[in-house]
C-alpha positions as CSV (number, residue, x, y, z in Angstrom):
1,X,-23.8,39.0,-39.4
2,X,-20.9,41.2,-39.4
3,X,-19.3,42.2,-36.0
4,X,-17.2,45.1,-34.9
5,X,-15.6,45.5,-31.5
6,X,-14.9,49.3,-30.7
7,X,-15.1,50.3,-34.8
8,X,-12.7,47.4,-36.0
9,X,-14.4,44.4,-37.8
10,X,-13.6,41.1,-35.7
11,X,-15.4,38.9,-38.5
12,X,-19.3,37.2,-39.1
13,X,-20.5,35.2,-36.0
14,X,-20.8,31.3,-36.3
15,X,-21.5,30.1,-32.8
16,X,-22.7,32.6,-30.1
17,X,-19.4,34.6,-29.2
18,X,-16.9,32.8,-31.9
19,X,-16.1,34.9,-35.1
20,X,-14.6,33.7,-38.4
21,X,-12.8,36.6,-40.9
22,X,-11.5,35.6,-44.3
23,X,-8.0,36.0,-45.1
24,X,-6.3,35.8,-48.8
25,X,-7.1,32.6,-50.2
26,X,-9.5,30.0,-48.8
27,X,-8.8,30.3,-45.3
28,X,-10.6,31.9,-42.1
29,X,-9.1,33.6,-38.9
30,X,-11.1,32.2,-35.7
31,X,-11.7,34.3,-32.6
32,X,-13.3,33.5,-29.8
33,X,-14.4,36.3,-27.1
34,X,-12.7,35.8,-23.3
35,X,-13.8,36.5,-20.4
36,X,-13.7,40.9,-21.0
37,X,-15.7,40.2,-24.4
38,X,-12.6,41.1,-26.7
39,X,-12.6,38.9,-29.5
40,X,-9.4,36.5,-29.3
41,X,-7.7,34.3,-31.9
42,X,-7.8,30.6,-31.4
43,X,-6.3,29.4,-35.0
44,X,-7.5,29.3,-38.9
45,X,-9.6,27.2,-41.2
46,X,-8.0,26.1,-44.1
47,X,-9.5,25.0,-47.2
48,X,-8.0,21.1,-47.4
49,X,-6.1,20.1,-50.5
50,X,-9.4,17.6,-51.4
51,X,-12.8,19.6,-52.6
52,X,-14.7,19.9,-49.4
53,X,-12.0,19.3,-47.2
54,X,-11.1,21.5,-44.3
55,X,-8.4,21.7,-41.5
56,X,-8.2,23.5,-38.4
57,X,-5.0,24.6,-37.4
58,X,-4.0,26.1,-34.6
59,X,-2.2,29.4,-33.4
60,X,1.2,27.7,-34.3
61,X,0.1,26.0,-37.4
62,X,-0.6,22.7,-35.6
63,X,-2.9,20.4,-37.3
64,X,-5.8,19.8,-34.9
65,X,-8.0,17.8,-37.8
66,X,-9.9,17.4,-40.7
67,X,-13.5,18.3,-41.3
68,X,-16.1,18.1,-44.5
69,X,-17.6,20.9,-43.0
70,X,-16.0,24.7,-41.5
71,X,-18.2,24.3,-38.4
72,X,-17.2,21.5,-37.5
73,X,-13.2,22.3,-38.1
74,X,-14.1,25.1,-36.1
75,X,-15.3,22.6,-33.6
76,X,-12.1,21.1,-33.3
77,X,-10.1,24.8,-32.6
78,X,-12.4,25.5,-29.8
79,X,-12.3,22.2,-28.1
């Protein structure tokens, strides 16, 4: 489902409070909402080099790992 905080699109809920938006290319923004509700970035998803392959990165671009799945990648951001 899509989601909008205060008219702009934050992206389609995966977990209860934790949004993913695509971005050009195979990757997705992540935001989580803090403690106000505004939805806040925690990293990407990135399609992995190997089909069905995919890597959470965070803020920086740090590697946090490597998932077959983009929940679980997502998983690793919010941990």
């Amino acid at each position: 489902m899509s989601v909008f905080v205060n008219g702009l699109f934050v992206g389609n809920e995966i977990y209860p409070g934790v949004y993913a938006e695509a971005l050009a290319g195979p990757s997705w923004m992540i935001r989580k909402e803090n403690a106000q509700g505004w939805p806040c970035r925690v990293g990407e998803v990135k399609a992995g080099t190997q089909q069905g392959e995919f890597l959470a990165c965070g803020c920086l671009g740090d590697e946090r790992g490597r998932a077959s799945s983009m929940k679980t990648a997502v998983r690793f951001l919010l941990n």
